[in-house]
PDB file of N, CA, C and O in Angstrom, chain B, residues numbered from 101:
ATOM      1  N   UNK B 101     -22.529 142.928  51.858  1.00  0.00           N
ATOM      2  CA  UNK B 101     -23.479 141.913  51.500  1.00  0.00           C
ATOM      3  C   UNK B 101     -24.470 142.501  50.486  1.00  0.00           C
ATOM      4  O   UNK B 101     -24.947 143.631  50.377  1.00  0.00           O
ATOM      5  N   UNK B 102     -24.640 141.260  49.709  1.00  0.00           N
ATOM      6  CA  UNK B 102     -25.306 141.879  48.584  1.00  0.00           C
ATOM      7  C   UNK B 102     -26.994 141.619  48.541  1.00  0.00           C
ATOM      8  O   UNK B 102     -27.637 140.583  48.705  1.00  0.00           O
ATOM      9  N   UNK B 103     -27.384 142.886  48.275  1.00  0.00           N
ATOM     10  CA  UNK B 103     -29.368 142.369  48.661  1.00  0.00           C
ATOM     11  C   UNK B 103     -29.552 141.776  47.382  1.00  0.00           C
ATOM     12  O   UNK B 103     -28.890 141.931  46.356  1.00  0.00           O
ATOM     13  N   UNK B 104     -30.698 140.971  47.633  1.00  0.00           N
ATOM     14  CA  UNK B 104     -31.196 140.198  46.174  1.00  0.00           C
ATOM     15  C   UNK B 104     -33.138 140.567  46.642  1.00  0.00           C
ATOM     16  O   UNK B 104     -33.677 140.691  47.742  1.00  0.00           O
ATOM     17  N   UNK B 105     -33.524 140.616  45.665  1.00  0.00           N
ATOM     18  CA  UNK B 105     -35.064 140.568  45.055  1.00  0.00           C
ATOM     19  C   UNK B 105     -35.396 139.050  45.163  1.00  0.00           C
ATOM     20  O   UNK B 105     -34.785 138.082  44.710  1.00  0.00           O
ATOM     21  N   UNK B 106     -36.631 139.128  45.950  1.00  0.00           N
ATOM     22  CA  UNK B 106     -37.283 137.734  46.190  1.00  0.00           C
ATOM     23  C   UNK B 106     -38.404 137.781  44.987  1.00  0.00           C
ATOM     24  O   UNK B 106     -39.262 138.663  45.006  1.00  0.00           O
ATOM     25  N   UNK B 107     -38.367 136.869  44.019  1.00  0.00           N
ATOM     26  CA  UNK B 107     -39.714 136.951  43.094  1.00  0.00           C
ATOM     27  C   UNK B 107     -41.169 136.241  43.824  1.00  0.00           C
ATOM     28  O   UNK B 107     -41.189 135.172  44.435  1.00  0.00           O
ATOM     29  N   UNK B 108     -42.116 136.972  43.621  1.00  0.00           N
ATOM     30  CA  UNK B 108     -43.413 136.521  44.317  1.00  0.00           C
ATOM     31  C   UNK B 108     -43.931 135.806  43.559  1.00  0.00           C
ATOM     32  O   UNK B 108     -43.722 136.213  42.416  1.00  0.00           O
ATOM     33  N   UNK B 109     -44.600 134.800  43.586  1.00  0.00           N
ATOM     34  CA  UNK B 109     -45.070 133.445  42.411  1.00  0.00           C
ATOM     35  C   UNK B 109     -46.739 134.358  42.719  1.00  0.00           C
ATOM     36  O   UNK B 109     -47.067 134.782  43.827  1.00  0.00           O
ATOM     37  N   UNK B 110     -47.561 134.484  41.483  1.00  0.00           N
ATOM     38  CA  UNK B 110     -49.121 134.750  41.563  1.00  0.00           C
ATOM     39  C   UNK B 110     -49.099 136.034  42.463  1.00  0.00           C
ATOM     40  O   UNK B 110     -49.594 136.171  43.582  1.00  0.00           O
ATOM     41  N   UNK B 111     -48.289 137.093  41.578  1.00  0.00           N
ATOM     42  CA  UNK B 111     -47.931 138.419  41.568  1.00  0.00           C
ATOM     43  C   UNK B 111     -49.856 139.034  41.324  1.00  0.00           C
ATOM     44  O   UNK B 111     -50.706 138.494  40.617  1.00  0.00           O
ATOM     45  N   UNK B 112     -49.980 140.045  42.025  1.00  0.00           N
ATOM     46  CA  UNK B 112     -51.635 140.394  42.088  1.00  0.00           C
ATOM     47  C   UNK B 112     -51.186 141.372  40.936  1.00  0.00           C
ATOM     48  O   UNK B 112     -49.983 141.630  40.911  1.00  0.00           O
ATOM     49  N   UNK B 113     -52.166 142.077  39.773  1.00  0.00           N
ATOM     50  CA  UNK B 113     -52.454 142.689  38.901  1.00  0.00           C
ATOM     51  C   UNK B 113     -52.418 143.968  39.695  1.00  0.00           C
ATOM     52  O   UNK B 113     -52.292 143.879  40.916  1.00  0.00           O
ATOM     53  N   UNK B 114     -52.567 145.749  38.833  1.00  0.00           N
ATOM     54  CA  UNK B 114     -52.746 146.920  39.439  1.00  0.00           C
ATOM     55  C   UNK B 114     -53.775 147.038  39.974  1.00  0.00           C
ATOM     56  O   UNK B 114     -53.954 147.757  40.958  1.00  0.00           O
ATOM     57  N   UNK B 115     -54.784 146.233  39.322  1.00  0.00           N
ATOM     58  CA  UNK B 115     -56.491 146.537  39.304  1.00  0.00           C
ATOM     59  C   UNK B 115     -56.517 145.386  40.457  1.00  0.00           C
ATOM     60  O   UNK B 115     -56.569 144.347  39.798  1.00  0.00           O
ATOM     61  N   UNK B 116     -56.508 145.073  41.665  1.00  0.00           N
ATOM     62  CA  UNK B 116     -56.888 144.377  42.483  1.00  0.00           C
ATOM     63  C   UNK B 116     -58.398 144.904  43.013  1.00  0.00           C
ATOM     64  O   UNK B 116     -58.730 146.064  43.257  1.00  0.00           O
ATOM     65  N   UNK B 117     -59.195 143.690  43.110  1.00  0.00           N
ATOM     66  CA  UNK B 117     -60.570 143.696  43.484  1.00  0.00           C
ATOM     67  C   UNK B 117     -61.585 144.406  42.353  1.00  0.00           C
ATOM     68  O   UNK B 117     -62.803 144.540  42.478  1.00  0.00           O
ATOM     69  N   UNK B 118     -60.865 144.772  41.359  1.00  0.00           N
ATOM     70  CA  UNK B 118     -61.479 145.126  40.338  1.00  0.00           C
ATOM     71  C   UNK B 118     -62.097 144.195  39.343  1.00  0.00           C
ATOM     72  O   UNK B 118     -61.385 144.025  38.354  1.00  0.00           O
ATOM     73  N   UNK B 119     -63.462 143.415  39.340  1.00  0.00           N
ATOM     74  CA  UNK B 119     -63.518 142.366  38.290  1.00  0.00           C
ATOM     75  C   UNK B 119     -64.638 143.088  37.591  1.00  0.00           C
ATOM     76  O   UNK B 119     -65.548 142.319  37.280  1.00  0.00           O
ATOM     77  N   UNK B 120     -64.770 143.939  37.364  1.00  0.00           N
ATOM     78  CA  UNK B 120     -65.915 144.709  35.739  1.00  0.00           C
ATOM     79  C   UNK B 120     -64.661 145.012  35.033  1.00  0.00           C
ATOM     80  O   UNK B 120     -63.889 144.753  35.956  1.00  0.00           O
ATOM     81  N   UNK B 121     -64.208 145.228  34.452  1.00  0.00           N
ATOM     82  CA  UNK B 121     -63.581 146.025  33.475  1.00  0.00           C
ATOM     83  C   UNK B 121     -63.811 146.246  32.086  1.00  0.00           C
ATOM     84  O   UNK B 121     -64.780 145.570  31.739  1.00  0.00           O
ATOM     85  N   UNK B 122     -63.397 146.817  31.272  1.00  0.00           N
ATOM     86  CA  UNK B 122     -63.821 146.901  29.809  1.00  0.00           C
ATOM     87  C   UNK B 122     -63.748 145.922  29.143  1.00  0.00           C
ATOM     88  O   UNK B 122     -64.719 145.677  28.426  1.00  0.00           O
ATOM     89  N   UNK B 123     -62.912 145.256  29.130  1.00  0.00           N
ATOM     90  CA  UNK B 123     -62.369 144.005  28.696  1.00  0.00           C
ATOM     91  C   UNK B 123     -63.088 142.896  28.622  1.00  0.00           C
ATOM     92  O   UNK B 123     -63.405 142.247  27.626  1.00  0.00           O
ATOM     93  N   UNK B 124     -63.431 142.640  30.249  1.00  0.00           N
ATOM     94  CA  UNK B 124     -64.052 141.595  30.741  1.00  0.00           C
ATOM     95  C   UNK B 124     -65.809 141.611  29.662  1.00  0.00           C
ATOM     96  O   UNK B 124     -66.547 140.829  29.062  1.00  0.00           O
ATOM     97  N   UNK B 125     -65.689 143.122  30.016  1.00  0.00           N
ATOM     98  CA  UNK B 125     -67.789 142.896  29.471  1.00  0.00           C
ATOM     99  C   UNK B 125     -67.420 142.843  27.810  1.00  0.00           C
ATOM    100  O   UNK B 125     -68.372 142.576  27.076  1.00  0.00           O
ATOM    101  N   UNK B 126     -66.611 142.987  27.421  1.00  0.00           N
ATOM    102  CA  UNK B 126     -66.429 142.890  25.628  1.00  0.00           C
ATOM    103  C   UNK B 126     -66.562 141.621  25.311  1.00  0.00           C
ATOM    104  O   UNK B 126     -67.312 141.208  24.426  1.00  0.00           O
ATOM    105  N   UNK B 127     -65.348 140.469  26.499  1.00  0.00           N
ATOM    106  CA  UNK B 127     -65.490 138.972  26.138  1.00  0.00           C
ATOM    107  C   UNK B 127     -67.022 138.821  26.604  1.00  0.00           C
ATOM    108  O   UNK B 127     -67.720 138.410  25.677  1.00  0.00           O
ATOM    109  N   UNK B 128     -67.571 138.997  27.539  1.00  0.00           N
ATOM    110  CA  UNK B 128     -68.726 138.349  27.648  1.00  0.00           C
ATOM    111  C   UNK B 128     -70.095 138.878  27.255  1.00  0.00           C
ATOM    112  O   UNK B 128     -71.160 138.369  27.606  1.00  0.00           O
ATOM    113  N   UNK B 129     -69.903 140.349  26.208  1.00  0.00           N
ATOM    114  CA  UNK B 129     -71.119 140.755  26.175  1.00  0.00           C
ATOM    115  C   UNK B 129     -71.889 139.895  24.599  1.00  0.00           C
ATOM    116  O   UNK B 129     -72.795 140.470  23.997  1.00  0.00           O
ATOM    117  N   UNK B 130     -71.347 138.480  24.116  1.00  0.00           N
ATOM    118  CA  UNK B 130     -72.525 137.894  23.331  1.00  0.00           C
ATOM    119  C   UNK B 130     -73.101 136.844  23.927  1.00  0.00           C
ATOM    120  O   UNK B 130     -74.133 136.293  23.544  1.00  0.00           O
ATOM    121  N   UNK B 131     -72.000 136.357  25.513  1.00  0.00           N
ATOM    122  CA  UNK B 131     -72.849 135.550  25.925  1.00  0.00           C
ATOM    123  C   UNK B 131     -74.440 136.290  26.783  1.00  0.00           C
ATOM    124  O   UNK B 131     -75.573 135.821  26.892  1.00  0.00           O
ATOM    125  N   UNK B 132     -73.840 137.595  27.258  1.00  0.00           N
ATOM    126  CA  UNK B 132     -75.481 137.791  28.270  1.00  0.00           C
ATOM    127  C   UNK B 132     -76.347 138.132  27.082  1.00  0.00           C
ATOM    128  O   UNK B 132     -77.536 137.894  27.293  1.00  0.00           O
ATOM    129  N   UNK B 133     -75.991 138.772  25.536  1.00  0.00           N
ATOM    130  CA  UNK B 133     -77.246 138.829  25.308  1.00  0.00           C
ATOM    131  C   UNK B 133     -77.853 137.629  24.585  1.00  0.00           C
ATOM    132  O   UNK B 133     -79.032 137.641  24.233  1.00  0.00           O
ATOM    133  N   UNK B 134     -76.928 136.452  24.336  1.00  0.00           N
ATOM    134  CA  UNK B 134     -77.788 135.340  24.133  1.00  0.00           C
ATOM    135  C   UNK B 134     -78.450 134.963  25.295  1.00  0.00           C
ATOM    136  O   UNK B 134     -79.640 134.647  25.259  1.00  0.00           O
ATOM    137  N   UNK B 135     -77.911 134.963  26.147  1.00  0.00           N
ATOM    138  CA  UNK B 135     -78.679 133.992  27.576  1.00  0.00           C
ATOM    139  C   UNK B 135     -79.994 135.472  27.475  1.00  0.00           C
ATOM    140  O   UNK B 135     -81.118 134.971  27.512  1.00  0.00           O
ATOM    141  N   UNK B 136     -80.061 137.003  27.368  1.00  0.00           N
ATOM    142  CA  UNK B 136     -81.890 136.986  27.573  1.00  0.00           C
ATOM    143  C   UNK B 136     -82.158 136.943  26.494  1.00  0.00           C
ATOM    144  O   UNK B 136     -82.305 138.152  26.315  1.00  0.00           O
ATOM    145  N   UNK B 137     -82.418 136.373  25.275  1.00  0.00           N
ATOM    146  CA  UNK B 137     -82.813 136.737  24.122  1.00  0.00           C
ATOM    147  C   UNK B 137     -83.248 134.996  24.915  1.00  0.00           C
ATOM    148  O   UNK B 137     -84.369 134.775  25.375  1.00  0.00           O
ATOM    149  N   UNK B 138     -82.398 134.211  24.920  1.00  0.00           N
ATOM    150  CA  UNK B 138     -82.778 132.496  25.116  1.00  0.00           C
ATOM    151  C   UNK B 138     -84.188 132.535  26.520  1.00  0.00           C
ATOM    152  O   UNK B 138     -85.132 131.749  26.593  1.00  0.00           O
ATOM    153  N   UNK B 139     -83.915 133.578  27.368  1.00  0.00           N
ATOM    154  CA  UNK B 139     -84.934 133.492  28.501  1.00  0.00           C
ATOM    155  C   UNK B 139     -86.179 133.762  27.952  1.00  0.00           C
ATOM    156  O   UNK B 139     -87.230 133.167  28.190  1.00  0.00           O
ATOM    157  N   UNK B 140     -85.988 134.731  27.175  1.00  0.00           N
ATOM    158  CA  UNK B 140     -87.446 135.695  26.444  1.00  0.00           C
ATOM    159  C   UNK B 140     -88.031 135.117  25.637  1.00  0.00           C
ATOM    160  O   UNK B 140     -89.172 135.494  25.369  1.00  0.00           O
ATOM    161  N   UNK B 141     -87.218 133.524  24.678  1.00  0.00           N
ATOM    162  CA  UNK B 141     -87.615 132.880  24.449  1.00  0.00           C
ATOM    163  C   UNK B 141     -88.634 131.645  24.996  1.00  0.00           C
ATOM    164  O   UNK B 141     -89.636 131.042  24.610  1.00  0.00           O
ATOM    165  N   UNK B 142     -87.772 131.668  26.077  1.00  0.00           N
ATOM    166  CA  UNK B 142     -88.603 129.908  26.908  1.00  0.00           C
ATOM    167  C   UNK B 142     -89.247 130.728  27.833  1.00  0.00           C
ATOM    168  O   UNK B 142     -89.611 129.994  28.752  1.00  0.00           O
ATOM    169  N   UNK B 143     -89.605 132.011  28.075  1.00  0.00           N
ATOM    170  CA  UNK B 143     -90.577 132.698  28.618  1.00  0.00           C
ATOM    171  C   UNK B 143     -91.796 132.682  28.181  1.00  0.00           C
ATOM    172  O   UNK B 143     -92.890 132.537  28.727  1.00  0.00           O
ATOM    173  N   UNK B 144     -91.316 132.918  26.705  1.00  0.00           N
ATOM    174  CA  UNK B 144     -92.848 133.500  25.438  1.00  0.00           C
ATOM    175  C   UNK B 144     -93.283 131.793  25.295  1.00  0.00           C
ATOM    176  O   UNK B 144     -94.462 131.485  25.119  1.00  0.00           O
ATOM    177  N   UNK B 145     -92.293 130.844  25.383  1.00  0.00           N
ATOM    178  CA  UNK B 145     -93.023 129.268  24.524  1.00  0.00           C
ATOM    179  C   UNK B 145     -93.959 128.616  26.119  1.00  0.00           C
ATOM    180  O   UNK B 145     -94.927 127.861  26.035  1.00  0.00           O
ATOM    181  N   UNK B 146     -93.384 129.125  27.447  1.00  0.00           N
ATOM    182  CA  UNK B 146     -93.789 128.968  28.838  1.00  0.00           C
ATOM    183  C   UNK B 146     -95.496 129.518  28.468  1.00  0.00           C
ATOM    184  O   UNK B 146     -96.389 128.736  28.142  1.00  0.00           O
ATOM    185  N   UNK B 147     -95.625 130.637  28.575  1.00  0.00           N
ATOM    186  CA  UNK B 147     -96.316 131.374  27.750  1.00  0.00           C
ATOM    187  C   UNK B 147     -97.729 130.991  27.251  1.00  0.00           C
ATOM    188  O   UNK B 147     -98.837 131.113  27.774  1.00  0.00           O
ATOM    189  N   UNK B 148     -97.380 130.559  26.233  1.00  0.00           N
ATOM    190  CA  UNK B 148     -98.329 130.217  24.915  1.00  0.00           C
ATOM    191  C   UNK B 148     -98.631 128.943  25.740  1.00  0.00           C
ATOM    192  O   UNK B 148     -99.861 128.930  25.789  1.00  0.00           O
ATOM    193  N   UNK B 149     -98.104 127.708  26.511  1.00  0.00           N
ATOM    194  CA  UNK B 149     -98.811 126.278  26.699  1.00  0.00           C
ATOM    195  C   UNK B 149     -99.740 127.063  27.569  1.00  0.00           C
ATOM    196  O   UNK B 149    -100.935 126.998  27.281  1.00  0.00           O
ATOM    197  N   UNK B 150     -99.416 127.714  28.478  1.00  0.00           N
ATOM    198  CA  UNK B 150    -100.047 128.293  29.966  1.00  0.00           C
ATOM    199  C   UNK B 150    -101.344 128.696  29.340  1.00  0.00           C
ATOM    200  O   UNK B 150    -102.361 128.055  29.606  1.00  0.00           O
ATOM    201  N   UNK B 151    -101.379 129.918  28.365  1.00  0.00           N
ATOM    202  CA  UNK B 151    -102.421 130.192  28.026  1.00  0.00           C
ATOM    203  C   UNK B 151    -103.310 129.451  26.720  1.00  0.00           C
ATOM    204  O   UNK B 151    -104.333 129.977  26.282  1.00  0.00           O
ATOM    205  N   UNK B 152    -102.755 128.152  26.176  1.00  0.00           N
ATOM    206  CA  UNK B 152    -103.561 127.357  25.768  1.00  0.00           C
ATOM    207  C   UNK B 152    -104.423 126.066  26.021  1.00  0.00           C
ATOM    208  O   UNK B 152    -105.376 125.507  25.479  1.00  0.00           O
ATOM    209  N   UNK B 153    -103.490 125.843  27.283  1.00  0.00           N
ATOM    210  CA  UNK B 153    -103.915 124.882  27.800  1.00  0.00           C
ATOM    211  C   UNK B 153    -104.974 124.883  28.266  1.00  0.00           C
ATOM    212  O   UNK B 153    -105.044 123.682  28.524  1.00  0.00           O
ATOM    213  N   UNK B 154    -106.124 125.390  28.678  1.00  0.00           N
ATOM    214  CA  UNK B 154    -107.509 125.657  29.442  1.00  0.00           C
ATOM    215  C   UNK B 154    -107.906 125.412  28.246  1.00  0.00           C
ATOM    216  O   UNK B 154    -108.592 124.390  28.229  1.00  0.00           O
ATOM    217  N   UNK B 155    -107.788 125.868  27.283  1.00  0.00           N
ATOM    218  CA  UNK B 155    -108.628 125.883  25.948  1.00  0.00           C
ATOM    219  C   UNK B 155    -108.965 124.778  24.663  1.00  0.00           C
ATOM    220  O   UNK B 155    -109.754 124.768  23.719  1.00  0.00           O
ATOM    221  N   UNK B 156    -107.587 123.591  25.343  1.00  0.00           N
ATOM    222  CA  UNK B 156    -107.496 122.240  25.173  1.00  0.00           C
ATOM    223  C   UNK B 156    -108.081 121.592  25.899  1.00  0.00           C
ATOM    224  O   UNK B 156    -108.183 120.410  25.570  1.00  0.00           O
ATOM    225  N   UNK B 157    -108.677 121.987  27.089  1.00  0.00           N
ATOM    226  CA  UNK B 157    -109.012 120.983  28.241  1.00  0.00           C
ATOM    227  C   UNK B 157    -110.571 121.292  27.626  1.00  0.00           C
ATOM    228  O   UNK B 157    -111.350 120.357  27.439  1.00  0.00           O
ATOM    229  N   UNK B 158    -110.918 122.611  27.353  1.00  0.00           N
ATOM    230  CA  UNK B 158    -112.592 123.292  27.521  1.00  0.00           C
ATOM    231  C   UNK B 158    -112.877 121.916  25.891  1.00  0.00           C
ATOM    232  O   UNK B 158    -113.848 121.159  25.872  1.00  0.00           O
ATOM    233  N   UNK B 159    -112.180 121.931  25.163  1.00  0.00           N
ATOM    234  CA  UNK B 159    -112.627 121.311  24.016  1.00  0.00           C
ATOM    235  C   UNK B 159    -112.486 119.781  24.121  1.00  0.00           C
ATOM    236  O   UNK B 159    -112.787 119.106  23.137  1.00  0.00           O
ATOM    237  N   UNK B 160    -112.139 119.311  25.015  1.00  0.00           N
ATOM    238  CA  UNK B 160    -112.601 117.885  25.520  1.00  0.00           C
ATOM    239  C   UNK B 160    -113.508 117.365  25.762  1.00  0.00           C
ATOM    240  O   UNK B 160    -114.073 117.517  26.846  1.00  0.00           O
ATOM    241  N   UNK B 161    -114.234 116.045  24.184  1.00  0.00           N
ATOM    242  CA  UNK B 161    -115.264 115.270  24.915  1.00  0.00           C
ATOM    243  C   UNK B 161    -115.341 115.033  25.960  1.00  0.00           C
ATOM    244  O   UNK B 161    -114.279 114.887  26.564  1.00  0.00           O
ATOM    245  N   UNK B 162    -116.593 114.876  26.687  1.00  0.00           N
ATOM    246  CA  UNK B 162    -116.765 114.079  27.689  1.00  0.00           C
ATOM    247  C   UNK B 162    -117.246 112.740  27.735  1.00  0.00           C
ATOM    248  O   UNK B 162    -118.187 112.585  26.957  1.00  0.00           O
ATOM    249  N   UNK B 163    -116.972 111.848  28.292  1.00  0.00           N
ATOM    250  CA  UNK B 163    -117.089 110.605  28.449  1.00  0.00           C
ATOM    251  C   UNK B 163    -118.498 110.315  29.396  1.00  0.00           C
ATOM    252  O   UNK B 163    -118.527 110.462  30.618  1.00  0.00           O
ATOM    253  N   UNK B 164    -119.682 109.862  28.532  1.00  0.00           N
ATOM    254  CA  UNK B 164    -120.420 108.831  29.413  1.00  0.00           C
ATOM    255  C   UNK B 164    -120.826 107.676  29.406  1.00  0.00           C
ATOM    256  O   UNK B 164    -121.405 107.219  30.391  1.00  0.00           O
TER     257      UNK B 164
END
């Protein structure tokens, strides 16, 4: 009797449990440094209302 090879469908890679790899951070290294360059942005514009805003309010007629 003759043996036969069963093919496995969604065969696992060598690197199992391995998800950093070189590869991986090459595809994704323009998205992280847009996403902090974009944080450091809406940080700094967060920022500037926070610390202008008192200074809009102080220059408000008052009403009598």
């Amino acid at each position: 009797m003759a043996t036969t090879s069963t093919k496995r469908i969604g065969r696992e890679s060598e690197n199992k449990g391995t998800y950093l790899t070189r590869e991986n951070w090459e595809v994704m290294k323009p998205f992280v440094h847009f996403a902090f360059k974009a944080i450091a942005v809406i940080g700094s514009i967060t920022w500037s209302i926070i610390k202008f805003a008192p200074k809009l309010l102080a220059h408000k007629p008052e009403e009598k």
